[in-house]
C-alpha positions in Angstrom: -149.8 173.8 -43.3 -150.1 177.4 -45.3 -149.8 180.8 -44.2 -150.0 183.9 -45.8 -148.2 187.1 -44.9 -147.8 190.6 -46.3 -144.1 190.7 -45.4 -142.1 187.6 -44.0 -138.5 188.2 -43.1 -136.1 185.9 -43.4 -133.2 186.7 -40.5 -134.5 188.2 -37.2 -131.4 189.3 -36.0 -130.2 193.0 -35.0 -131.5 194.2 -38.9 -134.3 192.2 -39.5 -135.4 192.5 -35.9 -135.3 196.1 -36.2 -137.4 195.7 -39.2 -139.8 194.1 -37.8 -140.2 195.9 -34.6 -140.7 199.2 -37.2 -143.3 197.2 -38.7 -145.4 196.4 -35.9 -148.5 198.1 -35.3 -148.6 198.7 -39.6 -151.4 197.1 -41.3 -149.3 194.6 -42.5 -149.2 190.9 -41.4 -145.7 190.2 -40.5 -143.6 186.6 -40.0 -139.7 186.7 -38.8 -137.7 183.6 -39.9 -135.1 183.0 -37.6 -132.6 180.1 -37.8 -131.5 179.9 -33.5 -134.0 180.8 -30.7 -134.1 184.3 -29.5 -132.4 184.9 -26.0 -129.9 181.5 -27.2 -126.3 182.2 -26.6 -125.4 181.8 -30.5 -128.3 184.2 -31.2 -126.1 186.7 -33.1 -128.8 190.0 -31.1 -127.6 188.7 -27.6 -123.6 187.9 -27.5 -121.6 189.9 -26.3 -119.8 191.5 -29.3 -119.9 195.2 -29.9 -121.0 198.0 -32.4 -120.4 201.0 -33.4 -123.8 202.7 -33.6 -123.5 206.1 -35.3 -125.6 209.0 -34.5 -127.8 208.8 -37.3 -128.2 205.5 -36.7 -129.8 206.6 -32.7 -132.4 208.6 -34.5 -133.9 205.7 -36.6 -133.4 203.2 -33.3 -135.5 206.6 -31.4 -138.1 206.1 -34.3 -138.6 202.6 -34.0 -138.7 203.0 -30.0 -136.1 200.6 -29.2 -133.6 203.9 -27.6 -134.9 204.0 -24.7 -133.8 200.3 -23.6 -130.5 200.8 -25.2 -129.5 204.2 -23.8 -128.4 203.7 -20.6 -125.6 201.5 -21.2 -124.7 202.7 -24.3 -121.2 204.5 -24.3 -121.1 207.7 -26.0 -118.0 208.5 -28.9 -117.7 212.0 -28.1 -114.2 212.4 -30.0 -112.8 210.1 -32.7 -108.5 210.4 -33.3 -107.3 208.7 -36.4 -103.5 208.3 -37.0 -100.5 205.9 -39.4 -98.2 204.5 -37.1 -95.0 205.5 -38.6 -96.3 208.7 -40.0 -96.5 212.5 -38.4 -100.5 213.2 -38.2 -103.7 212.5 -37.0 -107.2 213.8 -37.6 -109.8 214.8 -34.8 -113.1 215.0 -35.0 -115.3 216.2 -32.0 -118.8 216.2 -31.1 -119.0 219.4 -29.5 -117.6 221.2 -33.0 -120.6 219.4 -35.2 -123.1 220.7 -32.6 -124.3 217.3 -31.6 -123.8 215.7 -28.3 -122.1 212.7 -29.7 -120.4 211.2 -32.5 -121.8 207.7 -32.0 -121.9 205.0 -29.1 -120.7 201.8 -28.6 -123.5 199.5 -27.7 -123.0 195.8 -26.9 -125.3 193.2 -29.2 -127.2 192.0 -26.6 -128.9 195.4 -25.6 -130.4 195.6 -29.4 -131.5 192.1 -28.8 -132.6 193.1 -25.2 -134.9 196.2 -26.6 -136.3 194.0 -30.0 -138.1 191.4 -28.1 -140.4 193.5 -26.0 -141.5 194.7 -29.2 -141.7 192.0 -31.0 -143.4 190.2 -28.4 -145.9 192.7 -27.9 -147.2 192.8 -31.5 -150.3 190.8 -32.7 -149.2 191.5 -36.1 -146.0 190.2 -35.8 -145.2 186.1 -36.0 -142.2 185.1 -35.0 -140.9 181.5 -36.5 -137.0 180.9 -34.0 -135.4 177.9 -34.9 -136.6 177.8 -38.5 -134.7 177.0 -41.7 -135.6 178.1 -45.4 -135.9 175.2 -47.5 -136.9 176.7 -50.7 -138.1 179.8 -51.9 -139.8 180.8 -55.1 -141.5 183.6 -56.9 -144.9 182.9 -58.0 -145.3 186.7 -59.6 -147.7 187.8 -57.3 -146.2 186.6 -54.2 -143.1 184.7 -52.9 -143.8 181.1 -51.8 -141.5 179.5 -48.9 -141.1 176.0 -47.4 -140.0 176.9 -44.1 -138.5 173.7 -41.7 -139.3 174.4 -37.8 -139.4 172.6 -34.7 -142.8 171.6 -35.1 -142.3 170.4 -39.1 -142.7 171.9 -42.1 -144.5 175.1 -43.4 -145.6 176.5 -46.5 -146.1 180.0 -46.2 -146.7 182.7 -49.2 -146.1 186.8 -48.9 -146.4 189.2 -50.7 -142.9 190.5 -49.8 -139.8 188.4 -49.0 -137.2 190.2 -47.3 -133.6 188.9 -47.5 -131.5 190.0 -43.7 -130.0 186.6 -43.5 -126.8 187.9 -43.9 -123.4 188.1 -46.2 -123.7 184.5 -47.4 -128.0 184.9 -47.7 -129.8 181.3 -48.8 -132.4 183.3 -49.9 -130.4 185.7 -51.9 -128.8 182.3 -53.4 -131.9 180.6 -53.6 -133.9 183.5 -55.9 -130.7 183.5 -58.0 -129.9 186.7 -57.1 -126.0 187.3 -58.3 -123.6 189.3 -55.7 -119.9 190.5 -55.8 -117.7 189.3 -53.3 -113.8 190.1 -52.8 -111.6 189.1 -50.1 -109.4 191.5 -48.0 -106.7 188.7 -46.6 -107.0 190.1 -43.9 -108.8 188.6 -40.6 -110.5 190.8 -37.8 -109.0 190.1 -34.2 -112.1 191.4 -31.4 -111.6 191.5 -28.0 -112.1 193.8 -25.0 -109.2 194.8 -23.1 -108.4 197.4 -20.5 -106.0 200.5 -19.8 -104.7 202.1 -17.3 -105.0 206.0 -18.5 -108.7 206.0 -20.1 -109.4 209.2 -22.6 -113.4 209.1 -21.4 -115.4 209.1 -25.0 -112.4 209.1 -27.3 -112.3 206.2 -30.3 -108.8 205.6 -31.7 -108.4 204.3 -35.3 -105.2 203.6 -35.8 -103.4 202.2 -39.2 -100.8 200.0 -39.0 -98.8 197.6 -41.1 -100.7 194.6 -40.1 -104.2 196.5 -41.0 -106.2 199.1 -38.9 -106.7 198.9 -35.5 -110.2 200.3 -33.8 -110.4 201.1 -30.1 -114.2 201.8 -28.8 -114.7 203.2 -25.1 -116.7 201.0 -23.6 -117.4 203.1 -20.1 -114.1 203.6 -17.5 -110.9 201.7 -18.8 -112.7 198.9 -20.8 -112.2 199.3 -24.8 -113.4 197.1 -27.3 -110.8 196.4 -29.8 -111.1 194.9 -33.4 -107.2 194.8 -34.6 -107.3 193.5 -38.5 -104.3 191.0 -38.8 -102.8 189.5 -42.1 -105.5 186.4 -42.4 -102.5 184.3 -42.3 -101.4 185.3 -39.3 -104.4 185.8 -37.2 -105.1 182.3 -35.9 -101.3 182.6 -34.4 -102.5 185.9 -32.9 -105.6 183.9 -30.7 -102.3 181.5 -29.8 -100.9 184.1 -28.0 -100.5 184.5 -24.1 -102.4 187.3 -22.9 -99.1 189.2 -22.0 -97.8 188.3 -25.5 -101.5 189.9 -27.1 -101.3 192.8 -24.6 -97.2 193.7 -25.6 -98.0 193.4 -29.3 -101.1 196.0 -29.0 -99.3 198.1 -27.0 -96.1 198.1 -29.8 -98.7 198.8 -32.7 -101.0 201.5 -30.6 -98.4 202.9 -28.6 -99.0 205.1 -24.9 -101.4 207.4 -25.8 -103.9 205.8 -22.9 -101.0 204.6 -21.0 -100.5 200.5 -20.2 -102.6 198.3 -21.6 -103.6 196.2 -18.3 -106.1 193.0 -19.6 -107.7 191.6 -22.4 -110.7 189.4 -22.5 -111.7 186.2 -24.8 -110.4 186.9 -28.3 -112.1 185.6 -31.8 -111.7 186.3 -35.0 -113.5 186.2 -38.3 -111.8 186.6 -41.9 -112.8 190.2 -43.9 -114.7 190.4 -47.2 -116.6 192.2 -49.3 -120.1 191.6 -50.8 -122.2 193.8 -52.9 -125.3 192.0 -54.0 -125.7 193.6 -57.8 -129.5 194.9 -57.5 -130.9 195.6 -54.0 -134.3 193.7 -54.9 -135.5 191.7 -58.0 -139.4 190.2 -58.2 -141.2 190.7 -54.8 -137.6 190.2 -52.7 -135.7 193.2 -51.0 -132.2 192.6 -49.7 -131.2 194.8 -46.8 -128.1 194.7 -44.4 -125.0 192.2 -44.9 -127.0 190.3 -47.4 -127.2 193.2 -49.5 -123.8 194.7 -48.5 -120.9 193.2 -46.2 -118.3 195.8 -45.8 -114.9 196.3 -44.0 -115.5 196.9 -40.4 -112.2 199.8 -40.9 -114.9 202.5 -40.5 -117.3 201.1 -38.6 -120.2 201.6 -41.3 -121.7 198.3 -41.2 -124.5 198.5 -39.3 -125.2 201.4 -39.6 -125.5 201.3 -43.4 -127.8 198.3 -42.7 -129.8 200.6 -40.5 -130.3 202.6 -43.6 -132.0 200.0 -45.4 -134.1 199.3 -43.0 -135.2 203.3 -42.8 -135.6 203.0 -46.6 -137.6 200.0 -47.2 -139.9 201.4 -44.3 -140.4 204.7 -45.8 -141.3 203.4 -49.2 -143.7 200.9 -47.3 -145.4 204.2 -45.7 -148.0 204.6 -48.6 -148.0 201.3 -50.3 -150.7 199.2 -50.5 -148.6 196.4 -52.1 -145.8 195.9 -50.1 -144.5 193.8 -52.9 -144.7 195.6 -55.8 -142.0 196.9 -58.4 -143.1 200.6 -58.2 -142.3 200.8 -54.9 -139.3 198.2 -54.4 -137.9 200.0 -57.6 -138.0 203.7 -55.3 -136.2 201.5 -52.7 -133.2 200.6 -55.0 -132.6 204.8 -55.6 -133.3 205.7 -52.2 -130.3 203.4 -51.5 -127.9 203.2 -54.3 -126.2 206.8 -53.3 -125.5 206.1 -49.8 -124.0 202.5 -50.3 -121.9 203.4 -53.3 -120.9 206.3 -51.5 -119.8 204.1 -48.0 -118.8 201.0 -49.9 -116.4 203.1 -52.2 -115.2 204.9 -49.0 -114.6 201.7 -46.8 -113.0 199.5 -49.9 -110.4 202.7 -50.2 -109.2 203.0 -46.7 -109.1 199.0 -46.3 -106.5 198.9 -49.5 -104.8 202.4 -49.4 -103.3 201.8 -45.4 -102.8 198.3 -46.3 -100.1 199.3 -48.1 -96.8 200.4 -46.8 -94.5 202.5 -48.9 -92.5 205.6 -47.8 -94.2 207.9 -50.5 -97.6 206.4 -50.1 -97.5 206.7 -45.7 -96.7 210.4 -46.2 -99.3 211.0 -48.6 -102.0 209.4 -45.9 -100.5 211.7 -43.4 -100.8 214.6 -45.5 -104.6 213.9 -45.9 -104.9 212.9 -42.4 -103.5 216.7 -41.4 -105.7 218.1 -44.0 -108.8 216.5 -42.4 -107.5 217.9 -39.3 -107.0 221.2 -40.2 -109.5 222.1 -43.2 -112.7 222.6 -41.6 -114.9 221.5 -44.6 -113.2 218.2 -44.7 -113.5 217.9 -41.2 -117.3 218.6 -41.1 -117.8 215.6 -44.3 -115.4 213.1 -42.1 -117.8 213.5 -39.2 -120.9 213.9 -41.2 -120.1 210.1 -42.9 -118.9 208.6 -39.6 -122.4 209.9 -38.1 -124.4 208.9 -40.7 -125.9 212.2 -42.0 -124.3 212.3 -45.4 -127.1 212.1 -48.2 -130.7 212.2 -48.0 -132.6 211.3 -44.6 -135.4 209.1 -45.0 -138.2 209.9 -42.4 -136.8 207.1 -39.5 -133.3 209.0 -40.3 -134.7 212.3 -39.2 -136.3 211.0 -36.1 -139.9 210.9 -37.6 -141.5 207.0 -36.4 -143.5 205.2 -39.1 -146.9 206.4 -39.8 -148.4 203.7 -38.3 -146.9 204.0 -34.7 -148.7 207.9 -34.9 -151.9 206.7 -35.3 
């Protein structure tokens, strides 16, 4: 059986979903590859993990018309406190000083999965393959052919662009031959959501410490989502712990500032890396989100740089009339290059400079720390790069939908 697309899109999670859901209503015919059912529990767009979704990043969700279903229960960041332990200092940044009503939200997985499938649903153009498998992928020159492996047997399928969202370890990136750099933290993330008794309503804590930074993200009332990087040796002792032996520990490393820490939920962890793919597309394949770029989740960019790719790729596919072709995947690769060299740079820094503990080094971080406080310039770039608004906006990262969805 063969089928031909304009764009087929391997991973149809949270980046490639958004993709999509952009897409529909174009002029392009559109398949989704999707390894596990959508609405499954392992479907990585409906568990129950959370993000930090900066502001930027609302404006290209309000383009693609998936903020309305994500709004109500998304908890605003209106003030973000960074601090060493150990050291005097901390930096504040605050939504009402950068004249925006907030600095991010924290928005649980399963509401970006909740508001792509209406969308998806909903579009003629739009085919949606969930479970299916790449088997093999190869460029022809003038389009991409695919063997795909569903539930209902194999598929050929050509396109004329192949989009890569299948993640840090991407078969497809693998598959085209497509070389990426990848460097290992030793370091493990611990996430769980746990509870205080003295909530600061709005207020994310990063907090450094001498096991790795530690990220508190208000949730709504006394509930937090926490992400607590541990020494990679050490972290599967850390899910051995008894919850009173987890909830002590945090409350050693964080200290009172919200008062007791009261309950903690299921914990998991997953170890830290880095991947940079070396070009962001090569023949008539485009990489966007963790298979382009897998970051440190220290600053909470993830996403949210993926986000940008996705704003990117759609603006260059405004005027095309071959979604595939170099021209226009070339104008993707600058659009981008700035923004993730900037953010990857940024992230890789803070991961290895409070990883380390020495006396001279910790007073040098809080030095910089009260100089982000206190100089207003430095302050304004801190909270333009945690919202997102550093760099050029593409036309999603303004607010401006696709062409397409105007018409």
């Amino acid at each position: 059986m063969e089928d031909a697309f304009d764009i087929l899109i391997v991973g149809g999670g949270m980046v490639g979903g958004t993709l999509a859901a952009a897409l529909a209503g174009g002029p392009w015919r559109v398949g989704v590859i999707e390894a596990r059912p959508y609405g499954a529990p392992d479907q990585p767009s409906y568990d129950e993990r959370n993000i930090a979704l900066a502001y930027g990043s609302r404006r290209i969700l309000e383009a693609v018309g998936m903020w309305p279903m994500i709004s109500a229960e998304a908890a605003p960041i209106t003030h973000i406190h960074v601090s060493d332990r150990g050291y005097f200092g901390a930096a504040h940044v605050d939504a009402r000083e950068q004249g925006v009503p907030a600095l991010g939200y924290v928005v649980a997985n399963r509401l970006v999965g909740a508001a792509l499938m209406p969308l998806l649903e909903a579009a003629d153009a739009v085919e949606l393959l969930a479970p299916a498998a790449v088997e093999t992928a190869q460029d022809l020159g003038d389009e991409v052919e695919v063997r795909v492996n569903t539930s209902d047997g194999a598929r050929l399928l050509r396109t004329r662009l192949l989009v890569a969202a299948d993640g840090a370890s991407s078969p497809v990136r693998q598959a085209l031959g497509l070389t990426a750099r990848t460097e290992r933290y030793g370091q493990s993330a611990v996430i769980a959501n746990v509870s205080v008794d003295r909530p600061r309503l709005g207020t994310a804590y990063e907090r450094f410490t001498d096991s790795g930074p530690l990220a508190l993200l208000p949730l709504g009332g006394e509930r937090y989502s926490l992400v607590w990087t541990q020494r990679e040796e050490a972290a599967a002792a850390v899910l051995e712990w008894s919850d009173a032996d987890f909830l002590a520990a945090l409350q050693e490393r964080f200290g009172w500032r919200m008062g007791r820490f009261v309950a903690v939920g299921r914990r998991a962890a997953y170890p830290l890396l880095m991947v940079r793919a070396e070009q962001a597309w090569s023949g008539r394949t485009a990489l966007v989100g963790n298979a382009l770029h897998s970051l440190h989740p220290v600053a909470g960019q993830g996403f949210n740089l993926a986000l940008r790719d996705v704003a990117a790729l759609l603006e260059v596919l405004q005027d095309a009339r071959d979604p595939g072709a170099a021209e226009g995947l070339n104008r993707y690769q600058r659009l981008r290059e700035p923004d993730m060299a900037r953010v990857i740079a940024f992230t890789d820094l803070l991961a290895r400079l409070f990883a380390r503990e020495a006396p001279l080094l910790g007073h040098l971080r809080a030095t910089g720390l009260l100089a982000a406080d206190w100089l207003a310039p430095l302050n304004r770039i801190m909270a333009r790069q945690n919202m997102g608004l550093i760099g050029r906006p593409t036309h999603l990262g303004s607010g401006q939908e696709p062409a397409w969805h105007r018409t």
